[in-house]
CHARMM internal coordinates of N, CA and C (Angstrom, degrees):
IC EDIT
DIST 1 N 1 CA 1.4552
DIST 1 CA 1 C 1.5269
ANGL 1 N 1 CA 1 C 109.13
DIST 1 C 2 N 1.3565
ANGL 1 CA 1 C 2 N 105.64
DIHE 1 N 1 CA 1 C 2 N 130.49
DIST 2 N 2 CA 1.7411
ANGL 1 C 2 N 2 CA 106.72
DIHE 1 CA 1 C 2 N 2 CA -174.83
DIST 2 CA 2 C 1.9603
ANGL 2 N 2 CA 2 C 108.03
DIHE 1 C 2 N 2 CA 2 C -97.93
DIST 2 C 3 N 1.1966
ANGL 2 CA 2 C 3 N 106.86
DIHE 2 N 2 CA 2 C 3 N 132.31
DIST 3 N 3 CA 1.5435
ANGL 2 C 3 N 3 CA 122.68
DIHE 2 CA 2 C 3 N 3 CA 179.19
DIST 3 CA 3 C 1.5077
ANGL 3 N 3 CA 3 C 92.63
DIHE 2 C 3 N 3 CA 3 C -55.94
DIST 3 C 4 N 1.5285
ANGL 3 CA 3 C 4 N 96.03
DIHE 3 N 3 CA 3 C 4 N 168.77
DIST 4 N 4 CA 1.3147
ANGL 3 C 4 N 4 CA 93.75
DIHE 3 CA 3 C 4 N 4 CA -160.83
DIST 4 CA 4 C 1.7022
ANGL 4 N 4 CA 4 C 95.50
DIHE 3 C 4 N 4 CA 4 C -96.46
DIST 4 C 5 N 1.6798
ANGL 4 CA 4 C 5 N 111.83
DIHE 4 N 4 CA 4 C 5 N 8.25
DIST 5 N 5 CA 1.6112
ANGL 4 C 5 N 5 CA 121.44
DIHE 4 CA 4 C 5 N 5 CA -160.26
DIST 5 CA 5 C 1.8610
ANGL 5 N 5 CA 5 C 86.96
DIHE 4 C 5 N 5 CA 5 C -88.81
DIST 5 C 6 N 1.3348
ANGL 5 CA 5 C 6 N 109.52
DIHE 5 N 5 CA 5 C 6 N -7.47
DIST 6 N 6 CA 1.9691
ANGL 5 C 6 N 6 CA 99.65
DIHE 5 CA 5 C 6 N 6 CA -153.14
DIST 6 CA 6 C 1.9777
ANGL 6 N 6 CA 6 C 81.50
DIHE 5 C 6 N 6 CA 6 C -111.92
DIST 6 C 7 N 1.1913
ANGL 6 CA 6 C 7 N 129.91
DIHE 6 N 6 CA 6 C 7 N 6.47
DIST 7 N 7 CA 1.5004
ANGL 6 C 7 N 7 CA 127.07
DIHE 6 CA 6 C 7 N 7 CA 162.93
DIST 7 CA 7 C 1.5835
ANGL 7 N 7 CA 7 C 133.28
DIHE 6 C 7 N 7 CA 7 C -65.36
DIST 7 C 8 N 0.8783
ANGL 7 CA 7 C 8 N 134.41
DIHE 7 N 7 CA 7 C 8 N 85.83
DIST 8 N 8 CA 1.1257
ANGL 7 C 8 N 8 CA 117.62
DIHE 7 CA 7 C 8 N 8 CA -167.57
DIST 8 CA 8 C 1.8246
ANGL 8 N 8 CA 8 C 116.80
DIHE 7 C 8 N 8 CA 8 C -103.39
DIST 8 C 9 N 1.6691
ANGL 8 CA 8 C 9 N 105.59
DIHE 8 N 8 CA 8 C 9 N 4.90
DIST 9 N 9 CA 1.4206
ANGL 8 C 9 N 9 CA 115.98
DIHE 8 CA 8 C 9 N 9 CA -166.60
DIST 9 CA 9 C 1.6958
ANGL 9 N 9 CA 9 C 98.56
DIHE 8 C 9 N 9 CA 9 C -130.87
DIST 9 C 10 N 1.0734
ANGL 9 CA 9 C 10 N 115.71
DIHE 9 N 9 CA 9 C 10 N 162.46
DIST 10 N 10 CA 1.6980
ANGL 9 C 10 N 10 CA 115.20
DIHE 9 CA 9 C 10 N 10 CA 152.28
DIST 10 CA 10 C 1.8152
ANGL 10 N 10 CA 10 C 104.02
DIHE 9 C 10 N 10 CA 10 C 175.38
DIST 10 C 11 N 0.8392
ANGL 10 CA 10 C 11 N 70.52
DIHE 10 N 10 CA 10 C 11 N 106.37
DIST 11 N 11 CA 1.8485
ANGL 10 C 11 N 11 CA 104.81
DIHE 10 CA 10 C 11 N 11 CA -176.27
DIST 11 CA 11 C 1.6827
ANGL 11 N 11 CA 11 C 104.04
DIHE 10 C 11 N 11 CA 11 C 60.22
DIST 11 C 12 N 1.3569
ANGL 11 CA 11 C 12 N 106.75
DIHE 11 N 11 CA 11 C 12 N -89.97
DIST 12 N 12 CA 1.4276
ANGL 11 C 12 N 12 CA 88.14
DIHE 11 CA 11 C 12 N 12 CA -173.72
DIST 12 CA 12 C 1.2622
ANGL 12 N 12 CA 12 C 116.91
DIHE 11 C 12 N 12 CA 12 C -119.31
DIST 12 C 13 N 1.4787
ANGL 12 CA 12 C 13 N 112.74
DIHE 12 N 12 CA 12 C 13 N 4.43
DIST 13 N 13 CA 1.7047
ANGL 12 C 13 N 13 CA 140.54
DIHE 12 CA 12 C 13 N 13 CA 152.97
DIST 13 CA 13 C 1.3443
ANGL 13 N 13 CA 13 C 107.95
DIHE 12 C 13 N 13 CA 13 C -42.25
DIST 13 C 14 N 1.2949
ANGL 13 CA 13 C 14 N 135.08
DIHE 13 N 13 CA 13 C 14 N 111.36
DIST 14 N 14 CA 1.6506
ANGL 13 C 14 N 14 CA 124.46
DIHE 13 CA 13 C 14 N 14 CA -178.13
DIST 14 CA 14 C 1.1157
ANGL 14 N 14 CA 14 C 89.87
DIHE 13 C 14 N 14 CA 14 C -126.32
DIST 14 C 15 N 1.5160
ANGL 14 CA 14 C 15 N 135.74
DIHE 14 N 14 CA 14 C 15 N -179.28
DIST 15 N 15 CA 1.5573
ANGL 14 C 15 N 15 CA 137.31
DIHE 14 CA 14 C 15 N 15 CA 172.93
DIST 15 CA 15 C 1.4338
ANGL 15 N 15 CA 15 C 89.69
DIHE 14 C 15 N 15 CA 15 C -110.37
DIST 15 C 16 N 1.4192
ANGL 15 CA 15 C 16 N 130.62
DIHE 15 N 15 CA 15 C 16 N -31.11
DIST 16 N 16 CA 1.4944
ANGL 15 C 16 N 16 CA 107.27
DIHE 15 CA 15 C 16 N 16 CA 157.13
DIST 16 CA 16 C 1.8318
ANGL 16 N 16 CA 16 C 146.44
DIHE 15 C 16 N 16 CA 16 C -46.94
DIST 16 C 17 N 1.6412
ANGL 16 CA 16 C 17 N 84.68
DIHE 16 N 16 CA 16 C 17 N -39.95
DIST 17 N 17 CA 1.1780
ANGL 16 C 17 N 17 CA 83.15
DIHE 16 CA 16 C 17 N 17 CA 167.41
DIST 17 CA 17 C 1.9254
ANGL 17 N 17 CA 17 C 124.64
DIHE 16 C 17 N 17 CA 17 C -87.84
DIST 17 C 18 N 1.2109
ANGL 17 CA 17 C 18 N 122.61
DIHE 17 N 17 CA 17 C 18 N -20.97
DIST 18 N 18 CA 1.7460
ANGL 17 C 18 N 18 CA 126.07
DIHE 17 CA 17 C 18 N 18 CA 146.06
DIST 18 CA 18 C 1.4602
ANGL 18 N 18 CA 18 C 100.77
DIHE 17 C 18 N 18 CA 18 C -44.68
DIST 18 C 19 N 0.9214
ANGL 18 CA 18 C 19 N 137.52
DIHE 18 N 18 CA 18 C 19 N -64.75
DIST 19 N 19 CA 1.2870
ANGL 18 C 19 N 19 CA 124.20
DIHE 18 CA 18 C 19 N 19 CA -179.60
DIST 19 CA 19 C 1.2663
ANGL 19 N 19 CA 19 C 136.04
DIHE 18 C 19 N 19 CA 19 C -49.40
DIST 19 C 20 N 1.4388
ANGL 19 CA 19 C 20 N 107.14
DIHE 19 N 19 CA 19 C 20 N -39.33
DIST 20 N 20 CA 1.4682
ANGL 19 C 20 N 20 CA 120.03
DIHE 19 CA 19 C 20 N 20 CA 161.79
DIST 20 CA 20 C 1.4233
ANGL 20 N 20 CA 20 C 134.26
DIHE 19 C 20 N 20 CA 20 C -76.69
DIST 20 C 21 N 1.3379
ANGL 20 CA 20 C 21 N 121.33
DIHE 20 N 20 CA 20 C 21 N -6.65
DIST 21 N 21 CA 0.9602
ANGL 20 C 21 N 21 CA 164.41
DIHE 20 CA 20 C 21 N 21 CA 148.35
DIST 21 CA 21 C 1.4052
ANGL 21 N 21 CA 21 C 131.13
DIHE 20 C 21 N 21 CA 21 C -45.04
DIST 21 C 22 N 1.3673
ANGL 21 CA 21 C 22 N 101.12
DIHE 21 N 21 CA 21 C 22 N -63.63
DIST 22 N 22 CA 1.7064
ANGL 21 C 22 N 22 CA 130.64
DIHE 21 CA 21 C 22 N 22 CA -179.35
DIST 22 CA 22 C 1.5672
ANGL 22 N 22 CA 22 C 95.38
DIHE 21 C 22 N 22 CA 22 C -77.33
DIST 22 C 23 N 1.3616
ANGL 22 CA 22 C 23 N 116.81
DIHE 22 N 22 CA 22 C 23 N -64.13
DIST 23 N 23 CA 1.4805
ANGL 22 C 23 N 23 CA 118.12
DIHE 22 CA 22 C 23 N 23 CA 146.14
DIST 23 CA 23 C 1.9963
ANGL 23 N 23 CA 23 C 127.09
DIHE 22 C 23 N 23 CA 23 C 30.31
DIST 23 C 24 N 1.9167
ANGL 23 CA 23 C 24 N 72.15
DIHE 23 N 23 CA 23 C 24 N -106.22
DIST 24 N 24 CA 1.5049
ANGL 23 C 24 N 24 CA 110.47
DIHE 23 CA 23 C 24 N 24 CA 165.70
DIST 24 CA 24 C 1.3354
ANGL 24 N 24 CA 24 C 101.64
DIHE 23 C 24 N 24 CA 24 C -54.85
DIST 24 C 25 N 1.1478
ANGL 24 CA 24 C 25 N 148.03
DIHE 24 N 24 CA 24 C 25 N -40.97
DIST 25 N 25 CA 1.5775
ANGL 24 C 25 N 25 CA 143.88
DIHE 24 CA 24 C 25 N 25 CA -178.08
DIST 25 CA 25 C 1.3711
ANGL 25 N 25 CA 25 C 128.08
DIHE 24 C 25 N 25 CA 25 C -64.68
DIST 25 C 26 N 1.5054
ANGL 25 CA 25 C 26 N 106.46
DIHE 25 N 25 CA 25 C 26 N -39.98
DIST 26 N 26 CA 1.5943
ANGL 25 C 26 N 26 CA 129.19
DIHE 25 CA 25 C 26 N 26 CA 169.57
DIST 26 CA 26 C 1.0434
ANGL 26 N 26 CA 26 C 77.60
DIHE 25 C 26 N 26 CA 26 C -53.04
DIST 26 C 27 N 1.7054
ANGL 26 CA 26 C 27 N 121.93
DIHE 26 N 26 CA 26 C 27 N -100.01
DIST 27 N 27 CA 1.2638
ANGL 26 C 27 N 27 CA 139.66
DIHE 26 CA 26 C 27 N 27 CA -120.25
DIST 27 CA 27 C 1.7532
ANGL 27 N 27 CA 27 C 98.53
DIHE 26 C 27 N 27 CA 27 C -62.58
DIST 27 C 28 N 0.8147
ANGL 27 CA 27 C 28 N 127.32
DIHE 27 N 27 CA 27 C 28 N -35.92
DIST 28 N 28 CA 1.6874
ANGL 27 C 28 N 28 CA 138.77
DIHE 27 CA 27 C 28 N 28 CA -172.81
DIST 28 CA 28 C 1.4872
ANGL 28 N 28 CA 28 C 92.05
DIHE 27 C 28 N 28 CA 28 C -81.40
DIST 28 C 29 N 0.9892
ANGL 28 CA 28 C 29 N 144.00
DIHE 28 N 28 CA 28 C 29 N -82.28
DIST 29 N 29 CA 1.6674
ANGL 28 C 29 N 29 CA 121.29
DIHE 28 CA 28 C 29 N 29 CA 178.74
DIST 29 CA 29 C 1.8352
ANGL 29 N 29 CA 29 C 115.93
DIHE 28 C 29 N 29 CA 29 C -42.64
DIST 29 C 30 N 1.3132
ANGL 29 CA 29 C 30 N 117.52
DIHE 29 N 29 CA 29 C 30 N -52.04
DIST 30 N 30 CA 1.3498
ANGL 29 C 30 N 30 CA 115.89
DIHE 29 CA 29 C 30 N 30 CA -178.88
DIST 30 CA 30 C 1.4265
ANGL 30 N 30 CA 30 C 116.64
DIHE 29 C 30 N 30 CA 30 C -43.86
DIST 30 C 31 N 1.6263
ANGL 30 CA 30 C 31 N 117.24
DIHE 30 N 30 CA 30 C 31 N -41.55
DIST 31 N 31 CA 1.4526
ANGL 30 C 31 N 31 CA 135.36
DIHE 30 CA 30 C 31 N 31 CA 165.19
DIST 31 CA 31 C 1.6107
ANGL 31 N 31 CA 31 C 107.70
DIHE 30 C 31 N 31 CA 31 C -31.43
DIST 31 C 32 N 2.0147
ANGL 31 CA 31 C 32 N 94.46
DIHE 31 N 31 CA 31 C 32 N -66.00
DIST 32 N 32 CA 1.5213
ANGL 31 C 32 N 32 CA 92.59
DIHE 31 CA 31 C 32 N 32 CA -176.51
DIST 32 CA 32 C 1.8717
ANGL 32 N 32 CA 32 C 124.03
DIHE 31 C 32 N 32 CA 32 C -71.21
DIST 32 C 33 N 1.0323
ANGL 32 CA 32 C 33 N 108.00
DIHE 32 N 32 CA 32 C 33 N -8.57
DIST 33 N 33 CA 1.7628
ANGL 32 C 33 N 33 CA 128.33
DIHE 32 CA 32 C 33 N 33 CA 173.90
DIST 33 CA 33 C 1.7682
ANGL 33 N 33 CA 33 C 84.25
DIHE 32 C 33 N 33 CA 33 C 71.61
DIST 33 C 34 N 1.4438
ANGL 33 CA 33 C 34 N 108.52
DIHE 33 N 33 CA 33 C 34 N 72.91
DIST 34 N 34 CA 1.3696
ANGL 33 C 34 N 34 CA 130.60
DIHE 33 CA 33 C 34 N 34 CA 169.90
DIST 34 CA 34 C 1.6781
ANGL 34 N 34 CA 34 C 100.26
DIHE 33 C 34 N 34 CA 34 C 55.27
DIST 34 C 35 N 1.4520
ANGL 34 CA 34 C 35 N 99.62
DIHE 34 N 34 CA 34 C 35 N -162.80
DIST 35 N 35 CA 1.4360
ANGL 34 C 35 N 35 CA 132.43
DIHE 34 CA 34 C 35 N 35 CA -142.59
DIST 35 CA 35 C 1.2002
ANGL 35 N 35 CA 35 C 110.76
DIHE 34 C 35 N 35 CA 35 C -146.03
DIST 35 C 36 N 1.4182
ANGL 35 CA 35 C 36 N 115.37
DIHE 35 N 35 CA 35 C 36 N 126.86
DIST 36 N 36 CA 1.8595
ANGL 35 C 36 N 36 CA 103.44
DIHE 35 CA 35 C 36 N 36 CA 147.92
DIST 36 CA 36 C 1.3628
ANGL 36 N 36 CA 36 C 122.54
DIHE 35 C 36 N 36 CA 36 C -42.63
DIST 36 C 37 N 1.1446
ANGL 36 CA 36 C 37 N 105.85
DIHE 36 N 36 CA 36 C 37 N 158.54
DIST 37 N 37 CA 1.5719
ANGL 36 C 37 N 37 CA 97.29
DIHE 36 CA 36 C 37 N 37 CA 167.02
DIST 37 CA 37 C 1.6817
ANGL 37 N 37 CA 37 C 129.33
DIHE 36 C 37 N 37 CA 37 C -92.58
DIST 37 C 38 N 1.8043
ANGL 37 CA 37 C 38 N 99.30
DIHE 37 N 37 CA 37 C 38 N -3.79
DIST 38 N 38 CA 1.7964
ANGL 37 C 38 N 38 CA 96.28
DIHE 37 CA 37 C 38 N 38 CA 165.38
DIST 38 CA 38 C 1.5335
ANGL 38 N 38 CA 38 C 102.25
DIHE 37 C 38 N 38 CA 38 C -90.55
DIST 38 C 39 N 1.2848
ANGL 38 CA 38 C 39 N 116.33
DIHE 38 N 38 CA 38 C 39 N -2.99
DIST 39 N 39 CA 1.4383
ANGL 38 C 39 N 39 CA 95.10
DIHE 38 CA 38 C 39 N 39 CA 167.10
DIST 39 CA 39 C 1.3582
ANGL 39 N 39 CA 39 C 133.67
DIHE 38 C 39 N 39 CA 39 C -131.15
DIST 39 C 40 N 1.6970
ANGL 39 CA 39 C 40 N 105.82
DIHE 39 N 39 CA 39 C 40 N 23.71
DIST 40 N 40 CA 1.1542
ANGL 39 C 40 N 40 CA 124.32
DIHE 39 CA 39 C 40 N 40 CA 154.69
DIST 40 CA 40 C 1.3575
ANGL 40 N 40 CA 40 C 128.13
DIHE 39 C 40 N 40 CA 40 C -41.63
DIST 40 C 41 N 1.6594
ANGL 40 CA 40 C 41 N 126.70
DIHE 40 N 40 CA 40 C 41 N -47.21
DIST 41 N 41 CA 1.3851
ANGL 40 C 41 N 41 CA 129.28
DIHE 40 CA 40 C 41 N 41 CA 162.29
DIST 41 CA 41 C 1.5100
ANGL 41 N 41 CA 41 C 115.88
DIHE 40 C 41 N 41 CA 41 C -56.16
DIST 41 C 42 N 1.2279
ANGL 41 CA 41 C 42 N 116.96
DIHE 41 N 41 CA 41 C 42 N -67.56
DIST 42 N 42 CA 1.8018
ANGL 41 C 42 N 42 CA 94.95
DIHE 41 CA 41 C 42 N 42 CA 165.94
DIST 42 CA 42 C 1.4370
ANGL 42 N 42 CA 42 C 142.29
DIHE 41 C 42 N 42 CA 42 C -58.81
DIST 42 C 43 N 1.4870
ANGL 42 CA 42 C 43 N 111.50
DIHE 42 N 42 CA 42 C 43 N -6.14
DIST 43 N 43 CA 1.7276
ANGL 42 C 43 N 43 CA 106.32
DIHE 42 CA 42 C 43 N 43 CA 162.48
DIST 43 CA 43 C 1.7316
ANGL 43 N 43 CA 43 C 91.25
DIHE 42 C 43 N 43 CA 43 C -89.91
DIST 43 C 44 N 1.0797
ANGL 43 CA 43 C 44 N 147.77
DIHE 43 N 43 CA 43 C 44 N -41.23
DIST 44 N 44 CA 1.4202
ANGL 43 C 44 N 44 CA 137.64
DIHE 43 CA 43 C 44 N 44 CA 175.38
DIST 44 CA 44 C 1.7446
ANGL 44 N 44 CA 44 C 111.92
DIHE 43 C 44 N 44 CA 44 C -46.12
DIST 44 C 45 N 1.5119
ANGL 44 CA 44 C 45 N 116.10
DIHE 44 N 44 CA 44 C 45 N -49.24
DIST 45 N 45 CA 0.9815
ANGL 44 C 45 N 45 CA 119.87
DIHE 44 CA 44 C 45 N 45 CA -175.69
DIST 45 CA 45 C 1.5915
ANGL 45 N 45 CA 45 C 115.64
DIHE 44 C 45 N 45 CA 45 C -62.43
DIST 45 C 46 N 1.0765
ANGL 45 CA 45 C 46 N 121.10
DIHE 45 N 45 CA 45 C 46 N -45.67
DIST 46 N 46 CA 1.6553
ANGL 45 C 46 N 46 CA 149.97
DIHE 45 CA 45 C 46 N 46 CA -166.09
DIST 46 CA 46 C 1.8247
ANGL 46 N 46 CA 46 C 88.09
DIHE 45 C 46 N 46 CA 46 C -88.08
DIST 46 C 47 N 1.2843
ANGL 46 CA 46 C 47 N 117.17
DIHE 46 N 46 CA 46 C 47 N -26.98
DIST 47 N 47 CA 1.6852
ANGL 46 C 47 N 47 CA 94.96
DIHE 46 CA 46 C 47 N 47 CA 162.34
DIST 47 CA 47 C 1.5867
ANGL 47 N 47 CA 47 C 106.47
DIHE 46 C 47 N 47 CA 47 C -80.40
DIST 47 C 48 N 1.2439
ANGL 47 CA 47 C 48 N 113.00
DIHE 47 N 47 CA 47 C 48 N -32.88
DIST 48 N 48 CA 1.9405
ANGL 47 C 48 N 48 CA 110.65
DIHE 47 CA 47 C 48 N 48 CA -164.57
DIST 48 CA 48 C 1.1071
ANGL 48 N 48 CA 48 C 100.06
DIHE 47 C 48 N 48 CA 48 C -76.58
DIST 48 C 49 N 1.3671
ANGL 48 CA 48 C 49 N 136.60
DIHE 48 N 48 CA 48 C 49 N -17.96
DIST 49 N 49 CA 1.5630
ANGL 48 C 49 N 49 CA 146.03
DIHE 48 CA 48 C 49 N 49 CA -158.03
DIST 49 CA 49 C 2.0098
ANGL 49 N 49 CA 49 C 89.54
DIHE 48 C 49 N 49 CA 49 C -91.32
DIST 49 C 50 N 1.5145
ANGL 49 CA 49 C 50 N 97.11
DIHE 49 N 49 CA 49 C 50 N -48.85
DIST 50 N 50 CA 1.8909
ANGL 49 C 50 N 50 CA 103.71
DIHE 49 CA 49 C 50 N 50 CA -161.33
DIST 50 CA 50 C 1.6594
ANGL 50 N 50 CA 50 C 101.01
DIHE 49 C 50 N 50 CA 50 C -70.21
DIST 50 C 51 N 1.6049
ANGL 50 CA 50 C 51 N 106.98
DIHE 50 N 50 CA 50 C 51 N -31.47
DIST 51 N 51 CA 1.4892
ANGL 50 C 51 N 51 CA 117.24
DIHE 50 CA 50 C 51 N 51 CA -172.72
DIST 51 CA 51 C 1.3474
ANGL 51 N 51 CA 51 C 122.16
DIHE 50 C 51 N 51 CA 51 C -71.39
DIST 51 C 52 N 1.8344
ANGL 51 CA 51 C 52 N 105.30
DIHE 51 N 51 CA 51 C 52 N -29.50
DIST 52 N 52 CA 1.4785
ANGL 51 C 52 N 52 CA 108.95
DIHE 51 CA 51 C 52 N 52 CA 179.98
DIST 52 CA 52 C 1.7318
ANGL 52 N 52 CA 52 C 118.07
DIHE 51 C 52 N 52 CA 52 C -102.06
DIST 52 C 53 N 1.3631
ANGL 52 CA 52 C 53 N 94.88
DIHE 52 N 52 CA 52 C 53 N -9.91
DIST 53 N 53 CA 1.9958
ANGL 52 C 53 N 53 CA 98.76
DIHE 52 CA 52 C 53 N 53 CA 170.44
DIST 53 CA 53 C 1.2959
ANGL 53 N 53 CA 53 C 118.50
DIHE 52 C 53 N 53 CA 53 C -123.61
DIST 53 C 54 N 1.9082
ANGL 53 CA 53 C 54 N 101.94
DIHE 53 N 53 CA 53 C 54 N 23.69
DIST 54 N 54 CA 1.7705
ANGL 53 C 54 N 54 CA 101.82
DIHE 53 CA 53 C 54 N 54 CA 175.38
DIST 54 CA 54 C 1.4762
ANGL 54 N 54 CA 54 C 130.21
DIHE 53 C 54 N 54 CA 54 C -48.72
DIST 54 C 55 N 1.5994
ANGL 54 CA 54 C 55 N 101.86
DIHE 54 N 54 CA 54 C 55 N -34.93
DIST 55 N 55 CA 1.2740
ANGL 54 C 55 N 55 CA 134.24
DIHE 54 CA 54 C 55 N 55 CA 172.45
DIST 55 CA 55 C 1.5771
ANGL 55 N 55 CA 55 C 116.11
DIHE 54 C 55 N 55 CA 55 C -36.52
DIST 55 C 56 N 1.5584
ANGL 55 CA 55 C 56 N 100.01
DIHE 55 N 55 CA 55 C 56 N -49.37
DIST 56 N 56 CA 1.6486
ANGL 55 C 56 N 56 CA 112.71
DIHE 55 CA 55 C 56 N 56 CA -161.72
DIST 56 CA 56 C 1.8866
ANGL 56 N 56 CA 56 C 102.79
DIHE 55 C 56 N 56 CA 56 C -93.63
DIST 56 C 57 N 1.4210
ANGL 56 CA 56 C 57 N 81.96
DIHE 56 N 56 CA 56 C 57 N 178.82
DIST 57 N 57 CA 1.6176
ANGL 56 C 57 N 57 CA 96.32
DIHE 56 CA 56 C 57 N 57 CA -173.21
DIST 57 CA 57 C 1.3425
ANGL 57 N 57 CA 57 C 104.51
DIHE 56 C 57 N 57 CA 57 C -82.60
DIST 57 C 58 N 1.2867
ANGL 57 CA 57 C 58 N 127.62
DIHE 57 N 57 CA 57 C 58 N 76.17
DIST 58 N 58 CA 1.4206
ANGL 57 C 58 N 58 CA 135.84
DIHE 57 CA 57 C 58 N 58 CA -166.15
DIST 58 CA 58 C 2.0475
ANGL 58 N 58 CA 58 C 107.26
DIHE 57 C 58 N 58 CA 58 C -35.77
DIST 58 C 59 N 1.6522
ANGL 58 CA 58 C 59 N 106.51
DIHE 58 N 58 CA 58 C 59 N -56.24
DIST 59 N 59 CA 1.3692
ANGL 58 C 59 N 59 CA 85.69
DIHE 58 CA 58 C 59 N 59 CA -177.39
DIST 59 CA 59 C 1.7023
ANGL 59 N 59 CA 59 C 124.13
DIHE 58 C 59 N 59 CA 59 C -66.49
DIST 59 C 60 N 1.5444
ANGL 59 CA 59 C 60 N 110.81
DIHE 59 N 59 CA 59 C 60 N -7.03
DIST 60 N 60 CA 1.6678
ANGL 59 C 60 N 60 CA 107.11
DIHE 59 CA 59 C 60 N 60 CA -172.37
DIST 60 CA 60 C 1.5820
ANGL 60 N 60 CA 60 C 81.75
DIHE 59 C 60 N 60 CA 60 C -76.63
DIST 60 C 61 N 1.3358
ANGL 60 CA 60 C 61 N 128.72
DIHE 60 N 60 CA 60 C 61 N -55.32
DIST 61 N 61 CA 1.3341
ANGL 60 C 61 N 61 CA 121.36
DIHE 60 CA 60 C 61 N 61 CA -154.18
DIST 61 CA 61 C 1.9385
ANGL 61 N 61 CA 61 C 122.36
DIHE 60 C 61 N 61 CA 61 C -62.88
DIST 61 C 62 N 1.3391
ANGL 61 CA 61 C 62 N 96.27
DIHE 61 N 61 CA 61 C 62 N -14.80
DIST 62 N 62 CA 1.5004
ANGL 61 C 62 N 62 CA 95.47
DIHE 61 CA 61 C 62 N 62 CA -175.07
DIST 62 CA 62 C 1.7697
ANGL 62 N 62 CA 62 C 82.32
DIHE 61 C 62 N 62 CA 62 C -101.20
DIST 62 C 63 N 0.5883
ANGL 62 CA 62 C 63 N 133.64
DIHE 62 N 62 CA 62 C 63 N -65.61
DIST 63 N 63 CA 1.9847
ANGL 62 C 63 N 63 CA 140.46
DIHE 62 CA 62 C 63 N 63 CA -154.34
DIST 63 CA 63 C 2.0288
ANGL 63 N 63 CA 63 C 84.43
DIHE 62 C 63 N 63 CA 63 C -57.78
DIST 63 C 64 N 1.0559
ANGL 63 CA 63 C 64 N 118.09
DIHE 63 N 63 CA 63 C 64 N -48.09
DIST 64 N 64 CA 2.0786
ANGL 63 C 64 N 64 CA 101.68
DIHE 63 CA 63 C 64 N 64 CA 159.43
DIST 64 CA 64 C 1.4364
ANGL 64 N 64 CA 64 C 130.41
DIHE 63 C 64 N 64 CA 64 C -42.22
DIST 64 C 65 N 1.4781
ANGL 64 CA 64 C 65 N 95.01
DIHE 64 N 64 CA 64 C 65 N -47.74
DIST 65 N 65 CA 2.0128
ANGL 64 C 65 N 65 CA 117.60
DIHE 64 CA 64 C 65 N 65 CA -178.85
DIST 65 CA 65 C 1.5633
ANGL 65 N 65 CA 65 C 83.54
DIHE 64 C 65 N 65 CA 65 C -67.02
DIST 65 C 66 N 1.1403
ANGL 65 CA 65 C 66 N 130.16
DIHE 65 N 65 CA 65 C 66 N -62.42
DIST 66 N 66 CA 1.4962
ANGL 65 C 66 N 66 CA 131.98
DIHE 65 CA 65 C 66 N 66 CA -154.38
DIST 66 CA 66 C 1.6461
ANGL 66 N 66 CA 66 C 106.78
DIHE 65 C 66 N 66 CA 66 C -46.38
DIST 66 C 67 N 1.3721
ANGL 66 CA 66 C 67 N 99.36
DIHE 66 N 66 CA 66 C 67 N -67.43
DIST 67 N 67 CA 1.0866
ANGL 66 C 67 N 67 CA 117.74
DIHE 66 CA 66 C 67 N 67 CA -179.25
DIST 67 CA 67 C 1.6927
ANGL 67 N 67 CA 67 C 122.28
DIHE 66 C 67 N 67 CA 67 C -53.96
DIST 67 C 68 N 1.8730
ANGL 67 CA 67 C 68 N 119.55
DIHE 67 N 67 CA 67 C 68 N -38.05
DIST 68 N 68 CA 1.0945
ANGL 67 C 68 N 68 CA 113.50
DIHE 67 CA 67 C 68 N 68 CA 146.71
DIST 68 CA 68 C 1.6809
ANGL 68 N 68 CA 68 C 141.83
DIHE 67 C 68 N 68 CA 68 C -35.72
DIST 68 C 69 N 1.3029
ANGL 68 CA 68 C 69 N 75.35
DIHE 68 N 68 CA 68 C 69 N -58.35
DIST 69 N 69 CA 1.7700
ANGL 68 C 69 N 69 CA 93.34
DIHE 68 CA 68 C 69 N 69 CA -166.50
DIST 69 CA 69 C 1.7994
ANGL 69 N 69 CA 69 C 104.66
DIHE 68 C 69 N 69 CA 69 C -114.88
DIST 69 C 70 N 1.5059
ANGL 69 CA 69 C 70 N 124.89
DIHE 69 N 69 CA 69 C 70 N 43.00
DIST 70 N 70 CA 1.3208
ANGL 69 C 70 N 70 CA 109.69
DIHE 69 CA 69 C 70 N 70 CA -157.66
DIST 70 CA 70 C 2.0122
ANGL 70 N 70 CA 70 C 114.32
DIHE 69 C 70 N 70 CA 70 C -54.59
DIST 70 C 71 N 1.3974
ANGL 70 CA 70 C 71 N 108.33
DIHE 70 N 70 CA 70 C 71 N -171.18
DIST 71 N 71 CA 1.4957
ANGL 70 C 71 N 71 CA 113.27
DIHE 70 CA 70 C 71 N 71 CA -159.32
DIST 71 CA 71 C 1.6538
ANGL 71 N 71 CA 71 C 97.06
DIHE 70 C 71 N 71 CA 71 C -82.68
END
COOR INIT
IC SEED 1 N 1 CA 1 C
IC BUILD
């Protein structure tokens, strides 16, 4: 049985990808030469948001949300 200290994966949680991640976060705040701190959670968020649907066609995917849930 492996401790839970010798894990470094679990499903699609990798410590590579936190790392790469945290990464992208430095470097994207350092850009802005920091942050307030009430709006530190939404440039963090709006990186985890850019980091996990970089992949996709960003305007089909928000103009869908839009259209779901409009303003």
């Amino acid at each position: 049985m492996k401790r839970s200290g010798d894990v470094f994966a679990n499903g699609r949680a990798h410590v590579n990808g936190v790392e790469n991640f945290c990464g992208i976060a430095k470097s994207r705040l350092t850009k802005l030469r920091g942050v307030r701190k009430e709006k530190f959670y939404l440039h963090l968020k709006e990186t985890e948001w850019s980091f996990n649907h970089g992949h996709e066609n960003i305007y089909k995917l928000l103009l869908n949300k839009l259209r779901k849930s409009p303003l």
